[in-house]
N, C-alpha and C positions, 0 to 999 in steps of 0.2 A: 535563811530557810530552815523552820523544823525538819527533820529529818528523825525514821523511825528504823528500826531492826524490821526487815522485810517476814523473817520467822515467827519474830513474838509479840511485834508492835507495840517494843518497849519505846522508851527515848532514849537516845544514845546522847553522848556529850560527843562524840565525834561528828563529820561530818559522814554520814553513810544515808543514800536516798534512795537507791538502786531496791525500785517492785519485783521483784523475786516472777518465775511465771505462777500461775495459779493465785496469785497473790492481787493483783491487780484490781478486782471488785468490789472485795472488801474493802482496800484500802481507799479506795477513792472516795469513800463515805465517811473518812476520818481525819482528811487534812488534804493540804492544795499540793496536788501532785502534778511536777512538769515534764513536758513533752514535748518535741521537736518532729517535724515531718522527714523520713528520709523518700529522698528520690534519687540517689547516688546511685550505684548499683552495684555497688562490688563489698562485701558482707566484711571486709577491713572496716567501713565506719561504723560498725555495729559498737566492740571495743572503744574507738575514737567518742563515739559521741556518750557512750556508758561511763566512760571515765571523765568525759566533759562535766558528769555530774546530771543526766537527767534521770528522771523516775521511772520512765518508761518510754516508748518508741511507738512513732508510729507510718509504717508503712504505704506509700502513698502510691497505689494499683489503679488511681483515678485518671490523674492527669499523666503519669509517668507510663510510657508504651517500655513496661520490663515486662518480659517473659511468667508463667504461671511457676517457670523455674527457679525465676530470680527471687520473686515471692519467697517462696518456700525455701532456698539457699538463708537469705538475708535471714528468716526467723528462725532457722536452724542455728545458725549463728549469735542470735540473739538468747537462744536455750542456753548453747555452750556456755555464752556468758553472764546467764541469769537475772537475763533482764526481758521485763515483761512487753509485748508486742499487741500494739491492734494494727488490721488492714485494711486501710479506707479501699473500698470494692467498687468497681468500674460503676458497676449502677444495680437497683434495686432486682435479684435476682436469685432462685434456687441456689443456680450453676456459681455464682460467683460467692456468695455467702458458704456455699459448701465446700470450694476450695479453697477457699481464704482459712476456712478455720482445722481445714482437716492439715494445711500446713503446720497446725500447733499451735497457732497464734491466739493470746488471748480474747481476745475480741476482732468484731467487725465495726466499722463506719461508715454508714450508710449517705452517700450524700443525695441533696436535694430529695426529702421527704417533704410531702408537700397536705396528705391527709391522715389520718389514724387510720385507714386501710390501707396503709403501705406503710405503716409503723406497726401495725397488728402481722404483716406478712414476713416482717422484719425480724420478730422476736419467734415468729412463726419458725420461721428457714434456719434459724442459730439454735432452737435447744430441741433436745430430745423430748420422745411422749413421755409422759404424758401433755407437759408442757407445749410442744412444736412438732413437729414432721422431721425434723433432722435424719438421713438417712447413718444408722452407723455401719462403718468396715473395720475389721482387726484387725486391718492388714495397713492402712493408714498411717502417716508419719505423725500425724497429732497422740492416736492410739500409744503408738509403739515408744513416741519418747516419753507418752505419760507413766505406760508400765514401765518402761528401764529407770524413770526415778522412783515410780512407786513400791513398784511388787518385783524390781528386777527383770533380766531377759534370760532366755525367753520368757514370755510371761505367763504364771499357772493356767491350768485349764477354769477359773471361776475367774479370770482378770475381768472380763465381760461385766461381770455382776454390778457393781457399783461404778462404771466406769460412768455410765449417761447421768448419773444421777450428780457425782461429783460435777461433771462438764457442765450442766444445766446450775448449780451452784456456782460458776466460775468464768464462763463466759459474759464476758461483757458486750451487751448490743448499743450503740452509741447512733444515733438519730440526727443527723441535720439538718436546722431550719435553717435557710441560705436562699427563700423570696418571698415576694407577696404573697403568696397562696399559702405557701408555708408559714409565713406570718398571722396571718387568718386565721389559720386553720392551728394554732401552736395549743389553744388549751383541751383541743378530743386530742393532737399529737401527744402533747405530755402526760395525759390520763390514760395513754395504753400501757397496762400490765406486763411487765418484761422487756421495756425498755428503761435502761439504767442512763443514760445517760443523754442530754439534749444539748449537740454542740451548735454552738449559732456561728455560721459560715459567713464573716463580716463582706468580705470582701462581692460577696455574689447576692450578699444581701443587699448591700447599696446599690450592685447594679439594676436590680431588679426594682426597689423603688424608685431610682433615677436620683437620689441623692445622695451628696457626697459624705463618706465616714465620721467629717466633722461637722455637720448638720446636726440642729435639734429634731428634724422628725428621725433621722435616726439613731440616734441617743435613746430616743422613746422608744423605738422600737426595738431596739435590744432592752433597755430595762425592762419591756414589755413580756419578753420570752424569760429571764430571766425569774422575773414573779412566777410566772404562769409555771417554770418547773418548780419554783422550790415549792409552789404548793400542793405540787403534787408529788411531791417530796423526790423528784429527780435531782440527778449530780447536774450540773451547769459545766459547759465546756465552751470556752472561749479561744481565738488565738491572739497573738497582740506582738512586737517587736523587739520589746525587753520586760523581763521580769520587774522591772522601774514602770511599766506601761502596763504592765498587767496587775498589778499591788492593789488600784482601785477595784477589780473584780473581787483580788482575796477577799478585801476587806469586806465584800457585797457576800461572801460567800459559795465561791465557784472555787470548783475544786480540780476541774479538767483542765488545764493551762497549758499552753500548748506557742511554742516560742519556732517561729517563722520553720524556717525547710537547712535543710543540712547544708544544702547548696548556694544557701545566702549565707547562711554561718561561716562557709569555704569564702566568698565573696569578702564580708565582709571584713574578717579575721587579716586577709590577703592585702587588704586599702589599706588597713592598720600598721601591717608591718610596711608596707612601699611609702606612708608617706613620712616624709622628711621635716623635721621641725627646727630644722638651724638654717632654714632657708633664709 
């Protein structure tokens, strides 16, 4: 796995992978960056899975019934340890797009987008005007950890000033297509302006067409979304079971990679060491 200096986007001879926060946008547009879903809840596997060696994190407020606190703990924690955060958000909304990012978090993850007006509402809800409707507070934990690394605390009286404009360069809005409609509908989704990234949600994609993930019509159907962003010059975000299983995407070009849930990680890791080979 190349791996880059998160500050200068040198190459390093070591191994260092770790997206820095703020950092995250950029770099998704310069090389295949991996990611793992947490659903754990206790902001110890922030550290554990940072050191495991991924690029960035991403917080899973969909399927997981954690708290708007646990939210916000876990990306605090992921600050501490300098590593970049998006929050897949319960569903397409103001309320949930504005507390996901006001935690700090680099980005959002929209699941089941299904037309370009709910990808349009998308990029809408995440950045500031002139761009979006974004409401801003100074008083916000996203605010306040970006002044204590920027300008220090408390933060001058003009910290205001450049703050929305930085955010609106930095926030990542991430889209997924994950059914029929949204399959349909993938080349006005891809062509909405201020969405960065088009993850195709495999798993609820197949259920939705009724066939299975090793089938040819669904084969087609991802290579299908896949075309359809890069020509619209979108990052591609896929998930898959091993970086061995994901290798055929790099090579296609997808840069959002994204390796099962923290919680099969624990699973699996777990089988590994229980089972016995001198049986």
């Amino acid at each position: 796995m190349q791996c880059y200096d998160t500050q200068s986007d040198l190459l390093l001879n070591q191994e260092v992978c770790m997206i820095a926060p703020g950092m995250l946008r950029s770099t998704l547009t310069t090389r295949p960056c991996y990611s793992t879903f947490v659903m754990l809840q206790d902001p110890l596997v922030i550290p554990l899975l940072k050191n495991a060696g991924f690029d960035f994190l991403i917080i899973d407020h969909e399927h997981i019934p954690m708290s708007p606190d646990m939210v916000a703990n876990l990306v605090t924690a992921a600050r501490t340890h300098g590593i970049a955060t998006i929050v897949r958000v319960r569903d397409l909304s103001r309320g949930a797009i504005q507390h996901a990012l006001e935690t700090g978090a680099d980005g959002v993850m929209i699941p089941m987008v299904e037309s370009a007006t709910q990808a349009r509402l998308a990029v809408e809800w995440s950045k500031y005007p002139p761009h979006g409707t974004r409401g801003l507070h100074t008083l916000s934990q996203a605010f306040l950890l970006d002044q204590t690394s920027v300008a220090g605390y408390p933060p001058p009286p003009h910290a205001t000033l450049n703050y929305p404009q930085r955010m609106n360069e930095q926030v990542v809005v991430v889209v997924q297509i994950e059914t029929d409609r949204g399959l349909a509908a993938r080349e006005e989704i891809c062509a909405v302006p201020g969405v960065d990234v088009v993850f195709i949600g495999t798993s609820d994609l197949s259920q939705s067409l009724g066939v299975s993930m090793q089938s040819s019509e669904f084969t087609t159907a991802v290579q299908s979304i896949i075309i359809s962003a890069q020509q619209a010059a979108k990052t591609v975000g896929i998930i898959g079971g091993s970086a061995d299983a994901l290798q055929p995407f790099v090579d296609a070009g997808v840069n959002f990679l994204t390796l099962a849930v923290d919680g099969a990680l624990l699973m699996h890791g777990a089988k590994i060491l229980l089972t016995r080979h001198d049986a």
